[in-house]
C-alpha positions as CSV (number, residue, x, y, z in Angstrom):
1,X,-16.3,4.6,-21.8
2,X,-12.9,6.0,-23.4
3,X,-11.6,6.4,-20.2
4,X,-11.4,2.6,-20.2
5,X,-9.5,1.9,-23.3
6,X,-6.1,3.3,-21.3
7,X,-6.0,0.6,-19.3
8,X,-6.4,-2.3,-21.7
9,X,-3.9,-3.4,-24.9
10,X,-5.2,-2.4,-28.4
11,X,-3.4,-4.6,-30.8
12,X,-5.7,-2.5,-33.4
13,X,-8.6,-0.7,-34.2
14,X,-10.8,-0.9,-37.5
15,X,-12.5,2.3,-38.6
16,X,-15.7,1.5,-40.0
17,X,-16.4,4.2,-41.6
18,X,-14.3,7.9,-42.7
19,X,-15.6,11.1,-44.7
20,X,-14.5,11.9,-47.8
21,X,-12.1,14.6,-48.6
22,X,-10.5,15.1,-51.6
23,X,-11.4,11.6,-52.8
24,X,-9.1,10.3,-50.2
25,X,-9.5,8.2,-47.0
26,X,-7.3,7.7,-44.5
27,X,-7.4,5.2,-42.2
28,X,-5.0,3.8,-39.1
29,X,-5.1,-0.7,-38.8
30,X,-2.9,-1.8,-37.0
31,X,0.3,-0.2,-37.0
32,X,-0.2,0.0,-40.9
33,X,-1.4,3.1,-42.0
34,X,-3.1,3.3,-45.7
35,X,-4.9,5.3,-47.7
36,X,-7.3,5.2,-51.1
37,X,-6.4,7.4,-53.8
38,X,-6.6,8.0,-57.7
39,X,-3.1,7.6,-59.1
40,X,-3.1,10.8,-62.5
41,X,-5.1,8.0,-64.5
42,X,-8.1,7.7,-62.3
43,X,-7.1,4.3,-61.0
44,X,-7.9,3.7,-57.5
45,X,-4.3,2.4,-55.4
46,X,-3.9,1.6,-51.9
47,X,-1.1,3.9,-50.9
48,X,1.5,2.5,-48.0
49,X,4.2,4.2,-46.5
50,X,7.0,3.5,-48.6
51,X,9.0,0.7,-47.3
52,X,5.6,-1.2,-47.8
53,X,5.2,0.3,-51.3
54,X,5.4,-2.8,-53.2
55,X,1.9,-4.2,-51.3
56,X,0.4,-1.0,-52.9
57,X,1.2,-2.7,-56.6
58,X,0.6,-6.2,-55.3
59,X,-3.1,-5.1,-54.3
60,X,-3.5,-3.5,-57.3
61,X,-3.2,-6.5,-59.9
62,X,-5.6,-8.0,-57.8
63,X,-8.7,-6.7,-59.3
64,X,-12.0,-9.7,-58.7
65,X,-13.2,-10.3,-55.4
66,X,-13.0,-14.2,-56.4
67,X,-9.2,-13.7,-56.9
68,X,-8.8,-12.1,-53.6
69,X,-10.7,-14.6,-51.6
70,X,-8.1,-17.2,-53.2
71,X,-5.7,-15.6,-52.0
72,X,-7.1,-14.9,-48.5
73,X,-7.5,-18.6,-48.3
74,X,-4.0,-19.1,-49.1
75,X,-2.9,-16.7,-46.2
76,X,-5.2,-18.1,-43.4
77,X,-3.3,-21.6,-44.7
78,X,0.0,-20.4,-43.9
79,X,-1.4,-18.9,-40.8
80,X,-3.3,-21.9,-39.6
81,X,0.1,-24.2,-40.4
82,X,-2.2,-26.1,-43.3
83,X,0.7,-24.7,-45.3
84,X,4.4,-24.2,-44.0
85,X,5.1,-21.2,-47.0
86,X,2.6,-20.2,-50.0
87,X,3.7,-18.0,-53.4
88,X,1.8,-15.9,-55.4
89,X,2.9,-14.8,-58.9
90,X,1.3,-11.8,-60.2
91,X,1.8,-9.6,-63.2
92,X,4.6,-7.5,-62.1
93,X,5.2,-8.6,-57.9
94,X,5.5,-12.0,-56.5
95,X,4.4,-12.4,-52.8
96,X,6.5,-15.2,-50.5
97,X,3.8,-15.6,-47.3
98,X,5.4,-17.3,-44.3
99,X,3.9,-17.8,-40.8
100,X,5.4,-14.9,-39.5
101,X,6.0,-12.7,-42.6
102,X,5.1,-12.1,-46.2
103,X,7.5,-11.0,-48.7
104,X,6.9,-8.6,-51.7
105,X,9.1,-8.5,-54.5
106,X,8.7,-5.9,-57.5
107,X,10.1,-8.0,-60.6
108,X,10.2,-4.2,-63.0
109,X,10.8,-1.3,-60.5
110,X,13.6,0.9,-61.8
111,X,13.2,2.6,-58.3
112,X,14.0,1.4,-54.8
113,X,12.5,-0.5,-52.9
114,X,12.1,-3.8,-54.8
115,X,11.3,-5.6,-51.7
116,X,8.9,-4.7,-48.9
117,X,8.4,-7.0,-45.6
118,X,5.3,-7.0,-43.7
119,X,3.8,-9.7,-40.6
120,X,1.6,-12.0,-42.1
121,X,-1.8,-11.1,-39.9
122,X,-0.9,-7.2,-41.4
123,X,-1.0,-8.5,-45.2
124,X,-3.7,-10.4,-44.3
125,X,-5.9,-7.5,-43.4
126,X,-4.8,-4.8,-45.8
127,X,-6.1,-8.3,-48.3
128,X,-9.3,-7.9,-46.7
129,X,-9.6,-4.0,-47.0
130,X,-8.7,-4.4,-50.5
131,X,-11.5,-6.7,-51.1
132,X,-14.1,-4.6,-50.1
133,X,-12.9,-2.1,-51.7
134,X,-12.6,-3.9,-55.2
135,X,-16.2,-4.0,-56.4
136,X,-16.2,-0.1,-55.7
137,X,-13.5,-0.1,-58.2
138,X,-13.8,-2.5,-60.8
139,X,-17.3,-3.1,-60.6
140,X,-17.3,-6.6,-60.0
């Protein structure tokens, strides 16, 4: 059955379900790799690699699943050409989504980068992931 999957094109592969270890999950989408941890304050973050860093503190001042399906509406809009461009204003991170590519500013980072860049269909997943994982965290 494996044996098969060499001859075909992945574009990606979503991982259902990981262990645990050390309160940590890491998990390959994509060509995005993330993982869940608690920052020293217990709060749960979605870590990126770095020149996706900013997405990590986009995600995290989105904390209802009710916000995130807004936003996931938003996305598919842009995608779907409903919209040509959308912008989100957050707390701290603005998002610019495009067809193509999404756009996230860091408006109070005294640290490089203040600007990550990701394909749409990639922030539109890591949304999703971040929507399950919100009611784990803030108990929605």
């Amino acid at each position: 059955m494996l044996a098969h999957l060499s001859s075909v094109q992945i574009d990606y592969v979503v991982v259902l379900n990981t262990s645990r270890l050390w309160r940590s999950e890491i998990v390959k989408i994509m060509k995005y790799s993330y993982e869940f941890k608690k920052d020293p304050f217990g709060i749960t973050r979605i870590k990126l690699s770095e020149e996706l860093s900013v997405f990590s503190d986009v995600f995290e001042d989105i904390s209802t699943e009710e916000e995130a399906d807004e936003y996931v509406g938003y996305v598919k809009k842009v995608l779907d050409g409903e919209y040509q461009d959308f912008e989100i204003t957050l707390n701290a991170t603005s998002v610019s989504i495009k067809k193509d590519l999404t756009i996230a500013k860091h408006h109070y980072r005294i640290d490089e980068p203040f600007e990550s860049t990701i394909e749409t269909e990639g922030f539109l997943e890591l949304m999703l992931i971040w929507k399950e994982k919100i009611a784990g965290i803030f108990g929605d």
